[in-house]
VEXVEX-996198 format. One record per residue (C-alpha): x, y, z; residue in one letter. Coordinates in steps of 0.25 Angstrom, whole numbers, m for minus. Example, Ala and Ser with C-alpha at 12.3 -4.5 7.8 and 13.67 -1.06 7.14 Angstrom:
<sites>
x,y,z,res
49,m18,31,A
55,m4,29,S
</sites>
This chain:
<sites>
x,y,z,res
42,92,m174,X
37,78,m175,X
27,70,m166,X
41,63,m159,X
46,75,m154,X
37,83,m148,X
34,71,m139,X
49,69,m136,X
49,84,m133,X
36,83,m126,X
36,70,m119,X
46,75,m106,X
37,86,m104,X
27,79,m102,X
33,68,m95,X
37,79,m84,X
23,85,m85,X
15,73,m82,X
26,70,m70,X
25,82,m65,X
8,82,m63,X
7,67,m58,X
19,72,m49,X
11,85,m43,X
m4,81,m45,X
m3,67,m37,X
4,63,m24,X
12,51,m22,X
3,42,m16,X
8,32,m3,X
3,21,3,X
5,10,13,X
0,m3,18,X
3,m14,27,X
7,m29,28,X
m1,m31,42,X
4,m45,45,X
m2,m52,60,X
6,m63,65,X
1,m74,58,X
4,m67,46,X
m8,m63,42,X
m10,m50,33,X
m19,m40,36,X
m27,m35,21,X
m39,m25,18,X
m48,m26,7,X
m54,m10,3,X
m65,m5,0,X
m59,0,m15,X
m52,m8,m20,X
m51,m25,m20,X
m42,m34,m14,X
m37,m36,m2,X
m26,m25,2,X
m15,m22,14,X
m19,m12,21,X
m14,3,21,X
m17,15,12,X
m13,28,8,X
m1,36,16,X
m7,50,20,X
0,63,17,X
9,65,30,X
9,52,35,X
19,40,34,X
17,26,28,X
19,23,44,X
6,30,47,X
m1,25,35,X
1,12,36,X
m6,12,52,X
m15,22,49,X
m21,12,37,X
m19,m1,45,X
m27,6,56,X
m38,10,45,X
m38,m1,39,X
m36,m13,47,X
m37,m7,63,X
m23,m10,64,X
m13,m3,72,X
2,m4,68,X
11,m7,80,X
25,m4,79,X
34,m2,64,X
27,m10,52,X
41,m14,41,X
39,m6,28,X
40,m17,18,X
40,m8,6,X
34,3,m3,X
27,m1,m15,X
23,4,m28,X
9,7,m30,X
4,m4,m40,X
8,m15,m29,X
1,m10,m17,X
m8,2,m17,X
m12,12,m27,X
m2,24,m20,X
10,26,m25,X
21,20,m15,X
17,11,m3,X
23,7,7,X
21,m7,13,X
23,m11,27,X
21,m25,35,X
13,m23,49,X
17,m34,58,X
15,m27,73,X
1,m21,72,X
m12,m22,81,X
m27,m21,75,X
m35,m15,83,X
m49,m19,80,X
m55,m27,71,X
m54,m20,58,X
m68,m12,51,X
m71,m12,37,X
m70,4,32,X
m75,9,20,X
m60,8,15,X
m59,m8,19,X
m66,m16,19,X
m59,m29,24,X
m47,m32,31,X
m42,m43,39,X
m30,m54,41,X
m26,m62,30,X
m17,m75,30,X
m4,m70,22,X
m6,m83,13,X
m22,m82,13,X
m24,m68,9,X
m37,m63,3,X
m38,m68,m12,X
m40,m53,m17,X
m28,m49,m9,X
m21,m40,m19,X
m6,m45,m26,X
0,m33,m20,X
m4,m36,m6,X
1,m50,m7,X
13,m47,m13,X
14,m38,0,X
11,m48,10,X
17,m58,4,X
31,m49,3,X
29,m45,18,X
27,m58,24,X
39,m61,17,X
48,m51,22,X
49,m46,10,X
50,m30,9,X
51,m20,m4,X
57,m9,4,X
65,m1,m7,X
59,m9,m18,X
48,m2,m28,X
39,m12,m35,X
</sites>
């Protein structure tokens, strides 16, 4: 039997072997983060401790939890805000355009109330307000391309990218 066709025979086996370990051995990952937006249309960014740039805020989904509690338990880490009413979902995401999870979910956060002024953690280690046309110069492309997509009206709701 030649070279040729042992890997034609061999290659589906393995295909389905290697699909069946990254399957089991790792868990879809999901993540959320939110477009908070005051009324002068200002958007609200972080910048963390590992990695650079300029980010919107959010994080990891928990297991159990939904992206509703994620995204107000992470704007409450993160920035000391308090989400007041429904924030819109603008869209879920493939991972090389937000975060490093697999999906995640993005949402714009117009009603909110921060409670204090925010403290650095070891996790940030800078937030604040930002004119939508002014932002950070390390601001990522990704985070522009979402702020300037929500501030738009623009939503990728049943869209992948």
């Amino acid at each position: 039997m030649n070279l040729q066709a042992l890997r034609k025979r061999f290659e589906p086996l393995l295909r389905r072997s290697f699909h069946l370990y990254w399957r089991f051995a790792r868990g879809m990952t999901l993540g959320v983060r939110g477009i908070v937006v005051d009324g002068s249309d200002r958007v609200f960014l972080v910048k963390h401790s590992y990695v650079a740039g300029w980010h919107l805020p959010g994080g990891g989904v928990e297991p159990g939890e939904s992206f509703l509690d994620a995204l107000r338990r992470e704007l409450a880490e993160e920035g000391c805000i308090e989400v007041l009413g429904e924030p819109v979902l603008l869209g879920m995401f493939f991972n090389s355009h937000v975060s490093r999870r697999d999906h995640v979910a993005v949402y714009l956060v117009r009603n909110f109330r921060q409670n204090r002024s925010p403290e650095p953690n070891r996790e940030i280690v800078a937030c604040g307000f930002f004119e939508a046309g002014a932002l950070p110069e390390e601001t990522t492309t990704g985070t522009r391309l979402r702020i300037s997509e929500a501030l738009q009206g623009k939503s990728q709701i049943g869209t992948w990218r």
